[in-house]
C-alpha positions in Angstrom: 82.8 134.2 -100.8 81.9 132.7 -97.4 82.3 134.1 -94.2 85.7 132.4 -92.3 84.3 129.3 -90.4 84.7 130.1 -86.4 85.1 126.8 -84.5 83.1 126.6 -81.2 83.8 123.0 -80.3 86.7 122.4 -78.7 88.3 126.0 -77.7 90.8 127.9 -77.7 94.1 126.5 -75.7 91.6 123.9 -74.7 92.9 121.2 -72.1 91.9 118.0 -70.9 89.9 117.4 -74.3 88.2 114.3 -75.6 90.5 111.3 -77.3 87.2 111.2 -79.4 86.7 114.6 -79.7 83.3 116.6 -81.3 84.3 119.1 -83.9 81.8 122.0 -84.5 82.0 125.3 -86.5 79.1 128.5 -85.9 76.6 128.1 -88.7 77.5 128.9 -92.4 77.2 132.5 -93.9 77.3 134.0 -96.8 77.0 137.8 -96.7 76.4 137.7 -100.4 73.7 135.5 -100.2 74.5 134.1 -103.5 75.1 130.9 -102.3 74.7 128.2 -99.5 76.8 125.9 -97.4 78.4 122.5 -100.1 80.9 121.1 -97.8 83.1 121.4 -95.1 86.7 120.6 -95.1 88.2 119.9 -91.6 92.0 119.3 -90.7 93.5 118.0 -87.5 97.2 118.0 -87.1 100.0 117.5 -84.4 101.9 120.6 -86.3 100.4 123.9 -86.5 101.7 124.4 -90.5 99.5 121.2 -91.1 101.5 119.7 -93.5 100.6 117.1 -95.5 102.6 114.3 -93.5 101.2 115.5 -90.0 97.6 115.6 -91.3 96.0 113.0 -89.4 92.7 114.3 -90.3 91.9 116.2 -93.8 88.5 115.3 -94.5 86.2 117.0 -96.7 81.9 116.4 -96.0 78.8 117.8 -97.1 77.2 120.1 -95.0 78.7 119.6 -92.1 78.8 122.0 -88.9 79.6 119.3 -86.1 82.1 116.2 -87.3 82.7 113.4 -84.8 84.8 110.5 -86.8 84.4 107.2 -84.3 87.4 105.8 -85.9 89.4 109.1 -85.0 90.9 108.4 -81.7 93.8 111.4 -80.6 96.9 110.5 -78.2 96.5 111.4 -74.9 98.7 114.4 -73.1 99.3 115.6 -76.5 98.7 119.3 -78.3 97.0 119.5 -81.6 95.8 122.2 -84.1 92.2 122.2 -86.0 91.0 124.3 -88.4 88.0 124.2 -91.1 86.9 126.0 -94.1 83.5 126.0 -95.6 82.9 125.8 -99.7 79.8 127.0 -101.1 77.1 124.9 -103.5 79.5 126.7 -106.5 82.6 125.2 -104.8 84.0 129.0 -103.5 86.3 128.3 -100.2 86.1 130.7 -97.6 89.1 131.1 -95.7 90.9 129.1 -93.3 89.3 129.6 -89.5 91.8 130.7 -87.4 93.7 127.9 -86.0 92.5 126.4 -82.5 95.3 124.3 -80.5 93.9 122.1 -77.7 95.4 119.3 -75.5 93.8 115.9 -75.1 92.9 114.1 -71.3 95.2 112.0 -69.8 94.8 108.1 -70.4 97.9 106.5 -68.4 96.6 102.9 -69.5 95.9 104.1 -72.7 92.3 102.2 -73.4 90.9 105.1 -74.9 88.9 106.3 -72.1 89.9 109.5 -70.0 91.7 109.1 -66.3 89.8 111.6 -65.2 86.5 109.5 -66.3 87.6 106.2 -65.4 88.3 107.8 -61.6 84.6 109.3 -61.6 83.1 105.2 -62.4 85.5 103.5 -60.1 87.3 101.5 -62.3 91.0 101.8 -62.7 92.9 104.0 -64.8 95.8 101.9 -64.6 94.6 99.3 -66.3 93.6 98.6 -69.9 89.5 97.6 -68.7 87.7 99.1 -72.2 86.3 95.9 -73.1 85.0 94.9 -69.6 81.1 95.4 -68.7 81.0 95.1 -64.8 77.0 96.0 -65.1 76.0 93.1 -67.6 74.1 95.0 -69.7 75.9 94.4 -73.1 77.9 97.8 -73.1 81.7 97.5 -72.2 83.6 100.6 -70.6 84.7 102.0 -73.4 81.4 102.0 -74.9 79.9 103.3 -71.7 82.2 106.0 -72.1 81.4 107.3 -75.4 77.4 107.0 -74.1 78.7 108.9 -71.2 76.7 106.7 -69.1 77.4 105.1 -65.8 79.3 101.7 -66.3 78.4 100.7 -63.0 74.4 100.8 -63.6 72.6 98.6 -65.9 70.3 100.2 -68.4 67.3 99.4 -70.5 66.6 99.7 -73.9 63.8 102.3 -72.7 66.7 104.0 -71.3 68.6 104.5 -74.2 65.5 105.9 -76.1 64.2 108.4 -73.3 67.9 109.5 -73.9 67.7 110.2 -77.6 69.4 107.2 -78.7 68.4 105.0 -81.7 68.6 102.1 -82.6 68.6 100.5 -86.6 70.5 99.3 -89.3 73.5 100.5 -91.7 71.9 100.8 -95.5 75.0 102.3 -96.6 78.6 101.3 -96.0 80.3 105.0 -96.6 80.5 104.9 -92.7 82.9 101.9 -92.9 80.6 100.0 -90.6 79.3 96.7 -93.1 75.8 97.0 -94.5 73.2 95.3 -92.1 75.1 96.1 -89.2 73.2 97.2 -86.2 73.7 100.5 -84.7 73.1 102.7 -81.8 73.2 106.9 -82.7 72.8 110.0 -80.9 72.3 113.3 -82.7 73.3 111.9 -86.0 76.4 109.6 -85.4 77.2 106.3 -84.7 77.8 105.4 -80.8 77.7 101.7 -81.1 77.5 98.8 -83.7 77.0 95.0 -84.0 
């Protein structure tokens, strides 16, 4: 059986986390070594039993250590509960990881883009401004945000790609985003598409 998953990403009694949080687990073990890592199966709930009708997350993917879902986007000021478990390439669950409860940022105008972060960029956290671009250069706040860049200074293509960010096309629609659609990743997921 695998070893119980041990999430790393957010903590413990976290506050002030992400509305577009990273999920990430320590790497896969199995101490029988009779098997590898087949899938990962991730919950996120506002109720620490996680039952079924306050799972807004129960997602089961391949392999995977770190899960960021763009689409996921939590309340702000609120408390939820995560936990994973790993299944093996002959479909044995490990257990549960224990449970880790964090609380999400404040967002008093609710645009999806942290008080705290909107303070920082002088823009104002009263007001819904995701969709503005005071720099020109094609990225709106909320965009900006999940870039973590500066939404006051222009940037470059040759920016973005001294920064690890690429840029191609969607061959597959699994994502949600349509087939031909262009994109923008970072490590693996999906920061931006057209």
């Amino acid at each position: 059986r695998p070893d119980k998953p041990f999430i790393i990403s957010p903590s413990d009694r976290e506050m002030e986390t992400s509305l577009r949080p990273i999920f990430e687990t320590r790497p896969f073990i199995d101490n029988d070594n009779d098997a590898v890592h087949g899938q990962s199966h991730w919950q996120v709930s506002k109720d620490s039993a996680f039952a079924e009708e306050n799972l807004l997350l129960s997602i089961k993917d391949k392999y995977v250590l770190t899960l960021m879902k763009p689409q996921l986007v939590l309340d702000p000021d609120t408390t939820y509960y995560l936990r994973v478990l790993h299944l093996d390439n002959q479909y044995v669950a490990s257990f549960w990881s224990d449970t880790v409860t964090f609380t999400t940022t404040s967002d008093a105008d609710r645009d999806g883009i942290p008080d705290l972060w909107e303070q920082t960029y002088d823009l104002d956290p009263s007001i819904n401004d995701a969709q503005q671009d005071p720099d020109e250069d094609g990225y709106n706040n909320l965009e900006e945000y999940y870039l973590n860049e500066d939404p006051q200074r222009a940037r470059t293509d040759l920016d973005m790609a001294e920064r690890g960010f690429v840029q191609g096309t969607i061959t597959e629609s699994e994502s949600g985003i349509p087939v031909g659609a262009l994109i923008i990743t970072s490590g693996g997921s999906v920061v931006k598409s057209r």
